[in-house]
N, C-alpha and C positions, 0 to 999 in steps of 0.2 A: 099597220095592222099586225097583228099578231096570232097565234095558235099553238095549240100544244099537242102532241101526243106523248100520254106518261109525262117521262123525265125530259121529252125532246121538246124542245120549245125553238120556234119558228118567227123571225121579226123581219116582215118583208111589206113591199107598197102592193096595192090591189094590181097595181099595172104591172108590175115586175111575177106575182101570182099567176093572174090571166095568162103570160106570155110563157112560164115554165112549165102550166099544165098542157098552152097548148104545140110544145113542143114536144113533149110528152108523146100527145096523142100522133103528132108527125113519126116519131120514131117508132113508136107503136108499130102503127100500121106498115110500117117498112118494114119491120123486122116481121110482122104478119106476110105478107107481100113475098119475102125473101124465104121463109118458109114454105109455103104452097109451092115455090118453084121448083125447089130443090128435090131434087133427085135422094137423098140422105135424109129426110126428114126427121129422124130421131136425134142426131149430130147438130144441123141445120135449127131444131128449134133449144137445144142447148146454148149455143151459138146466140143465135138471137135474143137468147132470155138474156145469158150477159150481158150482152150490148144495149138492151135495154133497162138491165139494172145500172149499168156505166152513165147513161142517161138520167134515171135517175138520182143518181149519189150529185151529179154535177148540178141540175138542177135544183135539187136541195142545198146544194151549197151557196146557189145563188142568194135563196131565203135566209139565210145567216140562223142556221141551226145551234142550238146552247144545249147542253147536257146539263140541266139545273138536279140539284142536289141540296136540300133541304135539313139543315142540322137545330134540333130541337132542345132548345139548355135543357140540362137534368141537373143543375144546381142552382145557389143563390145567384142572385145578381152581385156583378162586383163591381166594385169603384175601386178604379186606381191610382194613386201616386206616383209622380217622376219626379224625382226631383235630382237637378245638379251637383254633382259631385266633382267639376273640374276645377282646376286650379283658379281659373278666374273667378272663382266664389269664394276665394281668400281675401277678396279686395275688402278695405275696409269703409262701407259707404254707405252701410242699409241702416236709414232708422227702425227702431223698435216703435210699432205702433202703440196706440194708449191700450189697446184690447189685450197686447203682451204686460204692457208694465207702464205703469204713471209716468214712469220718467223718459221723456226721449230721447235716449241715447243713441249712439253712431255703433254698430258692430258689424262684422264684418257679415257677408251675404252668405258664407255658410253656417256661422253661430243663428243667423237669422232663420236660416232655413230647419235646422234644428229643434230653434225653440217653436217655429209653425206646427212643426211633426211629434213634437210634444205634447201639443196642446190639448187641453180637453175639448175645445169646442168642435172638434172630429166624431163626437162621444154619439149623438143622433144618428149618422147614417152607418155607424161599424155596427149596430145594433144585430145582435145575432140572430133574431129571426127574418130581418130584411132584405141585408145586406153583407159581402164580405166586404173590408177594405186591406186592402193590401199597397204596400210602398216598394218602389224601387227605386234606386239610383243608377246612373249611368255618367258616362266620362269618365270615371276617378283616376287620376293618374297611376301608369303601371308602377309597380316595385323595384322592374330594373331600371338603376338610373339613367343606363343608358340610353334608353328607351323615352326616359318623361320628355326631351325635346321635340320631338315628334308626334306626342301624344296631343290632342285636339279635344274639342266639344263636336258629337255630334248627335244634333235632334232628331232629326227623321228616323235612324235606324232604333232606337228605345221605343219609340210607339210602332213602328213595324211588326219589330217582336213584340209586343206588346198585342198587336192584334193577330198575330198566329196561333200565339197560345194560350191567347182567354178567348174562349165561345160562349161567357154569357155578360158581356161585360156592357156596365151600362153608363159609364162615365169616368172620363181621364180628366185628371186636374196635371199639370205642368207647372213646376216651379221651376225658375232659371230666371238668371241676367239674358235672357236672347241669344249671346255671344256666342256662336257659331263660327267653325272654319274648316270643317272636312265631313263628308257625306255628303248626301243629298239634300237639296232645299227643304226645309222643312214644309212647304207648302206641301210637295207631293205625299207628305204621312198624314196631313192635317185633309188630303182631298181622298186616303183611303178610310178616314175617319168616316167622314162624310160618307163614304160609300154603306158602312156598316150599318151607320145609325145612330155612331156614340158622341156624341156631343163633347168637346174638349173645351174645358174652363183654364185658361192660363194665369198662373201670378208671378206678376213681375218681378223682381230682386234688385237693387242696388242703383246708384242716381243716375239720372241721363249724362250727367254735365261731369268730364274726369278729374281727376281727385284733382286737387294741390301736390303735386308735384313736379320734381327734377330725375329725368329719367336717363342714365347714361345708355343711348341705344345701344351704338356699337364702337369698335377700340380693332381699328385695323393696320396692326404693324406688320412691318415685313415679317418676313420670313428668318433675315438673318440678318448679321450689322458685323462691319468691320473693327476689330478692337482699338479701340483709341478712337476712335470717328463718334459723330454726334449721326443719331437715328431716329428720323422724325416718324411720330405714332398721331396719325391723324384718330381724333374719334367725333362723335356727335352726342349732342347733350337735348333732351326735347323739355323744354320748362311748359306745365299748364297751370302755374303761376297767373296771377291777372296782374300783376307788378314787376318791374324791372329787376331782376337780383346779380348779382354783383358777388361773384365766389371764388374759390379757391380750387384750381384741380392740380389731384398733387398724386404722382406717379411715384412708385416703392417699390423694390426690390426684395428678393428673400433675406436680404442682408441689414434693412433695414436702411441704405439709403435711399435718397426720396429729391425728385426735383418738383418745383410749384410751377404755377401760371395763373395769373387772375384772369379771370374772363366776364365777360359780361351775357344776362342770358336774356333777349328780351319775352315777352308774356307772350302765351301762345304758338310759339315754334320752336322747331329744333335751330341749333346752334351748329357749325362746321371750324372744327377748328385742331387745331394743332400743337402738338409738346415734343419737343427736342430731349431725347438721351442719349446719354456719353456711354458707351461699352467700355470696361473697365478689365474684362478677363474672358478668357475664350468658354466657349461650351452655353450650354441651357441654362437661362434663368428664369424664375416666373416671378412675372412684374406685377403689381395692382396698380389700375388706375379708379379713383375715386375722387366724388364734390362730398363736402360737408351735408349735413339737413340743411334747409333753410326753415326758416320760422314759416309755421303753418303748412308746411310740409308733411304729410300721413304716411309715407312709404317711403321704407331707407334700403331693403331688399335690393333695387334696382337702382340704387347709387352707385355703384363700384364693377367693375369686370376684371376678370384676370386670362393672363396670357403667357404664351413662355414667346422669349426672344434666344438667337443663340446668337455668340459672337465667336467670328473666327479670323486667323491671320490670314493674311492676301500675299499672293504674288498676282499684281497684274500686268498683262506684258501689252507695251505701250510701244507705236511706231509714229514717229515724229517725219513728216517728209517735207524741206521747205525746199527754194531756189538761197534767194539772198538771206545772208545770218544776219537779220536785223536784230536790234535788240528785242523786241517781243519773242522771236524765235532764240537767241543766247539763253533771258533769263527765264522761259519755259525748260529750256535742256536743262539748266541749271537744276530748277525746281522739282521733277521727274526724277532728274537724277541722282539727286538728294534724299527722295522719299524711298525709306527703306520696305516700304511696301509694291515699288513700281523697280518692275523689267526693262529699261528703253533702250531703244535699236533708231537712232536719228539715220534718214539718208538727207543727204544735202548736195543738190545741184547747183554748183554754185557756176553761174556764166562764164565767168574767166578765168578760176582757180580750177575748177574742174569736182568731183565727187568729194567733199568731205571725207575726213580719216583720224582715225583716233578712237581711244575709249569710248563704246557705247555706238559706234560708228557702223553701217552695211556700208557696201559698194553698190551694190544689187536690188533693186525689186524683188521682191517674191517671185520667182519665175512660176512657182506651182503652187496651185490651191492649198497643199498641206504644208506649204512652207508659210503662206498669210495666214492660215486659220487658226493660227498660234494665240495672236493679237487679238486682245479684249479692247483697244480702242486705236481710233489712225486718226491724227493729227494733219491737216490736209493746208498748208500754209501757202504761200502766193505762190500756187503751183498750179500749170495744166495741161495742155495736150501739147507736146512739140519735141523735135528730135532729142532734146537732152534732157525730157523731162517726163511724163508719163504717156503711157499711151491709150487709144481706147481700149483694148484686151484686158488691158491690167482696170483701167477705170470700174469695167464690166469683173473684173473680181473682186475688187473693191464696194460693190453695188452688192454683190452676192455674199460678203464676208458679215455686212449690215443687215441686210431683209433673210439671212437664212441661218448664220452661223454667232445671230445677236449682238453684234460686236455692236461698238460705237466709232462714230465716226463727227470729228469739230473740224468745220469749213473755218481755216482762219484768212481770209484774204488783203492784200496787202495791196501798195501802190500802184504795182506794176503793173496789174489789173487782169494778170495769167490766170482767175476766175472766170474769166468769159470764155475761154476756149474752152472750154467743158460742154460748151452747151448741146454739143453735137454727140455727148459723150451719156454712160447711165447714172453718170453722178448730178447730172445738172435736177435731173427729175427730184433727187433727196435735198434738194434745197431747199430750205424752208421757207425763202425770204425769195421777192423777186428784185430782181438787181437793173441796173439804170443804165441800157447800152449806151446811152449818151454821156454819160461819164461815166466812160470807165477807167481812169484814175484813182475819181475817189472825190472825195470833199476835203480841205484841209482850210483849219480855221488857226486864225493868227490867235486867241484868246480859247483858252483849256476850254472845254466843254463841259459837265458833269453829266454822269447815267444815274435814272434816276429809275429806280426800282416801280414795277406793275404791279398790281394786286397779287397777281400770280408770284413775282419774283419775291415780292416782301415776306412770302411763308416757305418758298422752293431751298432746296438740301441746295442745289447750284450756288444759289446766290446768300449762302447763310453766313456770312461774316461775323457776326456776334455771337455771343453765347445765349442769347434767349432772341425769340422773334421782337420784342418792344425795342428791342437795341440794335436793332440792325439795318432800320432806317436811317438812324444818326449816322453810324460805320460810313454805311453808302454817302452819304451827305461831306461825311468828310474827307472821303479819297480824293486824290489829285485827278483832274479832269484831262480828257487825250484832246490832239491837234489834227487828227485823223480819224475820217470813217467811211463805213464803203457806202459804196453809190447804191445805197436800200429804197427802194419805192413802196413798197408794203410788205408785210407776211403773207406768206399763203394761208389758207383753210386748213382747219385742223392742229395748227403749229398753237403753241404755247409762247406769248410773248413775257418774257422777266426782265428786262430793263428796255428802256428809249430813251433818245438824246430829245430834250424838249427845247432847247434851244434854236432847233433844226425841223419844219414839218412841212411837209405833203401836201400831196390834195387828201390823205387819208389820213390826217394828224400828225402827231409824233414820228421820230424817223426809228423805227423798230432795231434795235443793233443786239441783243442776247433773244436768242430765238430754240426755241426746240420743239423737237417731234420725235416721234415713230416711226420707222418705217420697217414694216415686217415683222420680224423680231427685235430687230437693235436700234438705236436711241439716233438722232441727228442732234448737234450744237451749232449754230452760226453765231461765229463772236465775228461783231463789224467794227472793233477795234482794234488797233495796233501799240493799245497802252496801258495792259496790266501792269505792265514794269513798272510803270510808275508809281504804284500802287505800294511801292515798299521804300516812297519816301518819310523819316522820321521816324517808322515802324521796320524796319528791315523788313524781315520771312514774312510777318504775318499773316497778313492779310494776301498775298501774289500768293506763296505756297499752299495756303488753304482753300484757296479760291479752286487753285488746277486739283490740287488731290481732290478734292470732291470732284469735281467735273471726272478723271479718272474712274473714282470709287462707282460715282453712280452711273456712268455708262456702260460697264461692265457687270454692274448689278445680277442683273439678270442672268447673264450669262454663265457666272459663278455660282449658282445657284447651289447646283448638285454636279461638279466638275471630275471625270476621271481622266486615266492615260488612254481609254476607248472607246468612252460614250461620254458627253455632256446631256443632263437632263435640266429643261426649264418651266416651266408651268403656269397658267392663269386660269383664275385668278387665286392669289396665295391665299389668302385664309378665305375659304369657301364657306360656306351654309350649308346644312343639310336641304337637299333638295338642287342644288346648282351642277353644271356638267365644268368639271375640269378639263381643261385643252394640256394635253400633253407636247412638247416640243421636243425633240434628240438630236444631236448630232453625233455621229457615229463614223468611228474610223480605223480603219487593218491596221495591220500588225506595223506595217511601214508608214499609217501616217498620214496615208491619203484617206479622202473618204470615202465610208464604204459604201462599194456597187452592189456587192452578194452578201448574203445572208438578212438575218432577220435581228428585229430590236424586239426587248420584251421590259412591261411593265409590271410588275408584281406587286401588287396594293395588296395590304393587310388595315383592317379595317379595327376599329377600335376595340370589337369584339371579338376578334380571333379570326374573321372569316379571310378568308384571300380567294383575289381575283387577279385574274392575268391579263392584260392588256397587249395585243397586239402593234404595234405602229404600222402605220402603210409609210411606205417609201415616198418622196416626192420627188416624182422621176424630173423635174424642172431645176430642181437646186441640188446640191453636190455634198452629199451627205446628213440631208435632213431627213428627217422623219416625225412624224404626229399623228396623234389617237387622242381619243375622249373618254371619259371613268364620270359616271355620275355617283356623287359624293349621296351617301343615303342616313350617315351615322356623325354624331359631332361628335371631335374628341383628335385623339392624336392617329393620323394611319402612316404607315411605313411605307415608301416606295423604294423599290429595288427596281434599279433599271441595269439590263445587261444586252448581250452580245451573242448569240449561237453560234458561238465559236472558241473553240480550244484554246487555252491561256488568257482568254478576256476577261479580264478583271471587274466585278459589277459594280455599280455603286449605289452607295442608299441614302439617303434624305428623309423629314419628316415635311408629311405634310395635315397643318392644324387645321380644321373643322371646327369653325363657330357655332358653339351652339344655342342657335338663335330658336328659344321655344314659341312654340303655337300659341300656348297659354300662358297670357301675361295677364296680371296685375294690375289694378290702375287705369284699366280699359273701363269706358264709361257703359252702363248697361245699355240694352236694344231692344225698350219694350216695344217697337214698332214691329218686331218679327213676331214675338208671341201676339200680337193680335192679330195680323192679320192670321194666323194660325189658328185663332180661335175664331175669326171671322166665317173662314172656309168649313170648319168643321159645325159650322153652328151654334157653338158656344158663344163664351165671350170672356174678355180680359178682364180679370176685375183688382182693385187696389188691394192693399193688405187688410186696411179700416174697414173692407166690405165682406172679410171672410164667414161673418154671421150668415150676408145674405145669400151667399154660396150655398152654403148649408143647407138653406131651407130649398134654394130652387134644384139643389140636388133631390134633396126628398120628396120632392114634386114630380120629379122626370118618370116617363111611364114604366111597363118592363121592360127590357130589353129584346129586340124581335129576331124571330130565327133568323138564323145566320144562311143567306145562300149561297151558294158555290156555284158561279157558272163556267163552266168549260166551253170558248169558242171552238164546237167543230170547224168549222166555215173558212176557217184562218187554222187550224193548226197540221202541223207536218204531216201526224198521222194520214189525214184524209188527204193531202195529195199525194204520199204513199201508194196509198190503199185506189185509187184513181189511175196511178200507173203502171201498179200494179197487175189489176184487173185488164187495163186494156194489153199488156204486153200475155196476159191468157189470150185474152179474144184475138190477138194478131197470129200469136202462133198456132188456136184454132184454128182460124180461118186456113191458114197454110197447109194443117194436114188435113183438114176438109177436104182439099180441093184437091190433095195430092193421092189423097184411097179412095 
């Protein structure tokens, strides 16, 4: 039931009624009661009258009290236009009805939308004695460019405003493709529709079903590439083709050279796949990568993306540590120590010669964290825990130089079987592969074996032997096969397998021998043979030297990122999106080299628009000179990162890091007339085709006038009146106190 006084309007049950009056009457009479007693009676019935309004404001609240407020049009009725202005009305997909033009042509959804707002058959209800009609648009992409990737569709907020600032409005028409992706659901604008009284007619724009097209999504290269080295640029290609197409992707330079790949795209999905480039000269360059049109293909816009790559020289410093100088460990030294881009420091325990000596030679282990932390990768050959050989201390910084300070670290194990003592050690845990205590020798076959590359391995920078991915099956296919390999029962979880001996299998298949992972920050390799060498018969260098310098290059990748003499900075994920949180990584180190205990790391992001922000790192008191912090990426484009040291003489260093700019409003997206109706469902209207805009018309001019608009204000619920509730009683308490105190 219901009741009003005035503007006060009261929606309560007769039982919930009954039971506020007659508590009412209970306080009443107390405060009557308490009256008569009192000694103070002028005070006393003050007092009381409070406590008795207190009573009643509460119980009124029970009743859910509304301040209604009645607003009376004092103009025409209007009808409104919304119509879409985002980008995704660039698509080219909306036929022209016969009511526009005889012929049915394909134009895009906002030339469409255009010639609707053209039209004369609008001409009835803009009639100047009936009716105003008035058009808006909303969405239109901003002006700054930096801005248009983040720019969106959204419906709810145009009809919101829409109903704040018309009071006599008697019908909203909505043109759009549907196609939403930031605000509110559109139902909640179409249920204050409703609330008002204005009935919402939607027209839909553009085909359910997405165009004919080849979309290149995304083109995610690193960050940076070694000069001379080949740097593979993974992207994705989405065909909505209903045919197999068979194309060309062909990556270009500002210079104008250009390397190809054919690929194949089947109908209906995206494609993942891969293009190899050669770095040719140090510093930034910005590459295109681009497919052709295919026939019956409508949009070439989103064929092509661009990107800058830099390339720069390397020193990576490299420590090699075996027992016995097999040949696997000679022409590894050899190959390392050849490559003018690698530092190597071999130690060599040898059984009954004693410490290796000579060129490129230690004595020594690393006694101290800032003497390891040098090394961007450690070469770990048939070596393990025992008096002349490592120990667990050093194992354990060896654990810490990989999960904290991103090095890389290749388990190469040999006959002897000095792998197994590790286990007790924190190197065994970064093993990728679990190993066969029951032989632990090894396997050795009288007839060469061959490895035979994985799904994984066939596209991996590790195992890239050819100069294109097509050729690098055969390569593999025609290397000389080993007579050795270790005692492997399976990979672990998580690990990345790139070749197996299929000659050789399990209860888990294949015997897994090129294995890698993660761990922390820096990379694991488990190679389970003992016969690259061989690998450079009839071919010399080739194929042995290429194989390790990539292994080199790409386990120190990361590492080298953003390298100085007192901070290293490394980061994921490298080309971010606007909207994703970047993970910052640092290692940081004093003046002498070790890592540093005191002071602080700073991040200085400069954003593509000039703004800057400062990044703190927190310390991670568990690892020996790390640090990391988070920067959510908000702008696409290039930002500057300076990372430094607060402290005197410390040199900062800077880096770029690129921002994809992956827009809201794409192209090519098939409409959603399912959202405009039920839109129009809720508000009482309804959706109607383009060929039915006559009968719009007339049932617009049907519709009745428009009804005063009410404003209701919940007292019941809003802040004010618990305020004013706490108010009140905190008078009547300290009343009562000086009542009783004069």
């Amino acid at each position: 039931m219901s009741f009003s006084l005035h503007n006060l309007q009261f929606t309560t049950s007769p039982a919930m009624l009954a039971v506020g009056l007659a508590a009412l009457l209970i306080v009443g009479v107390l405060c009557f009661l308490s009256w008569k007693r009192s000694p103070h009676p002028r005070r006393t019935a003050l007092l009381e009258g409070l406590r008795f309004l207190i009573a009643l404001i509460v119980v009124a609240m029970l009743w859910k009290p509304e301040w209604l407020t009645v607003i009376h049009p004092q103009t025409k009725p209007r009808i409104a236009i919304l119509w879409d202005a985002s980008k995704s009305m660039d698509t080219l997909d909306a036929e022209v009805p016969q009511i526009f033009s005889p012929n049915r042509s394909v134009i895009s959804r906002k030339d469409w939308t255009r010639m609707a707002l053209d039209s004369p058959l609008w001409a009835p209800i803009a009639d100047g004695e009936k009716n105003d009609l008035v058009d808006r648009s909303f969405s239109a992409p901003p002006e700054d460019p930096a801005q248009v990737p983040l720019a969106g569709t959204d419906l709810s907020s145009p009809v919101e405003d829409l109903l704040e600032n018309e009071t006599n409005l008697r019908a909203a028409i909505l043109i759009s493709d549907g196609d939403y992706n930031i605000g509110q659901p559109p139902v909640v604008a179409a249920q204050k529709l409703l609330q008002r009284g204005v009935p919402l007619f939607t027209i839909p724009v553009g085909s359910k079903k997405r165009l004919p097209d080849l979309d290149l999504l995304s083109v995610t290269a690193p960050a940076y590439g070694i000069v001379g080295e080949n740097v593979q640029i993974p992207f994705t290609v989405r065909s909505s083709l209903d045919r197999e197409v068979r194309t060309i992707v062909r990556l270009r330079d500002d210079t104008g050279r250009e390397k190809t790949k054919e690929i194949t795209l089947p109908p209906g999905q995206p494609t993942y796949d891969a293009i190899l480039w050669r770095l040719e000269k140090e510093g930034a360059s910005t590459l295109e990568l681009s497919i052709p049109m295919a026939d019956g293909e409508l949009i070439e816009a989103n064929n092509s993306r661009k990107f800058t790559l830099s390339g720069r020289p390397e020193s990576i410093k490299v420590l090699v540590i075996e027992t016995l100088p097999r040949w696997e460990y000679r022409y590894l030294r050899n190959a390392l120590s050849r490559d003018p881009g690698v530092e190597l420091s071999c130690l060599l325990f040898h059984p009954q010669l004693g410490k290796g000596d000579g060129p490129d030679y230690i004595q020594d282990f690393p006694s101290k964290p800032e003497d390891l932390a040098k090394y961007d990768v450690i070469f770990i050959g048939d070596v393990g825990v025992a008096p002349d050989q490592l120990t667990k201390d050093q194992c354990e910084l060896l654990r810490g130089l990989v999960e904290n300070q991103a090095s890389g670290i290749v388990f190469m194990p040999g006959p002897q079987g000095n792998q197994f003592t590790l286990q007790d050690t924190a190197l065994w845990d970064l093993m990728p592969v679990i190993m066969d205590n029951e032989n632990k020798p090894g396997f050795h076959d009288p007839v060469a074996s061959p490895l035979t590359l994985t799904g994984e391995g066939r596209s991996s920078l590790l195992t890239m032997l050819a100069d294109s991915e097509e050729a690098n099956p055969d390569v593999w296919r025609a290397l000389p096969g080993f007579h050795w390999h270790a005692p492997v029962v399976k990979s672990k979880g998580g690990t990345e397998v790139l070749a197996v001996n299929v000659n050789r299998r399990g209860r888990f298949g294949p015997t897994p021998l090129i294995v890698t992972k993660t761990a922390g920050n820096g990379k694991v390799l488990f190679m389970g043979i003992d016969s690259a060498w061989r690998w450079r018969r009839g071919v010399e260098d080739k194929y042995h030297y290429r194989f390790w310098g990539q292994v080199a290059r790409w386990m120190s990748y990361q590492r080298n990122m953003a390298a100085g003499e007192r901070v290293r900075l490394y980061f994921t994920p490298e080309r971010p999106v606007p909207g994703d949180t970047v993970t910052f990584n640092a290692n940081a180190f004093n003046a002498a080299g070790a890592p540093l205990e005191e002071g602080n790391v700073y991040v200085d992001a400069t954003a593509p628009d000039g703004t800057k922000e400062r990044i703190a790192l927190e310390k991670n008191d568990t690892a020996w000179g790390a640090f990391s912090g988070r920067m959510k990426v908000s702008l696409p484009g290039e930002w500057t990162l300076r990372a430094s040291i607060d402290e005197a003489g410390a040199e900062p260093i800077e880096t770029k890091l690129l921002a994809q700019g992956v827009e809201l409003e794409q192209t090519g997206q098939p409409a959603r007339p399912e959202v405009l109706a039920e839109m129009a469902r809720i508000a009482k209207g309804r959706m109607i085709t383009p060929d039915q805009l006559p009968e719009l018309i007339k049932e617009i001019e049907a519709l009745p006038e428009p009804r005063p608009i009410e404003n209701r204000l919940p007292l019941w619920s809003h802040w004010a009146s618990v305020a004013l509730v706490i108010l009140l009683m905190s008078v009547f308490w300290t009343g009562r106190k000086l009542n009783g105190a004069f």
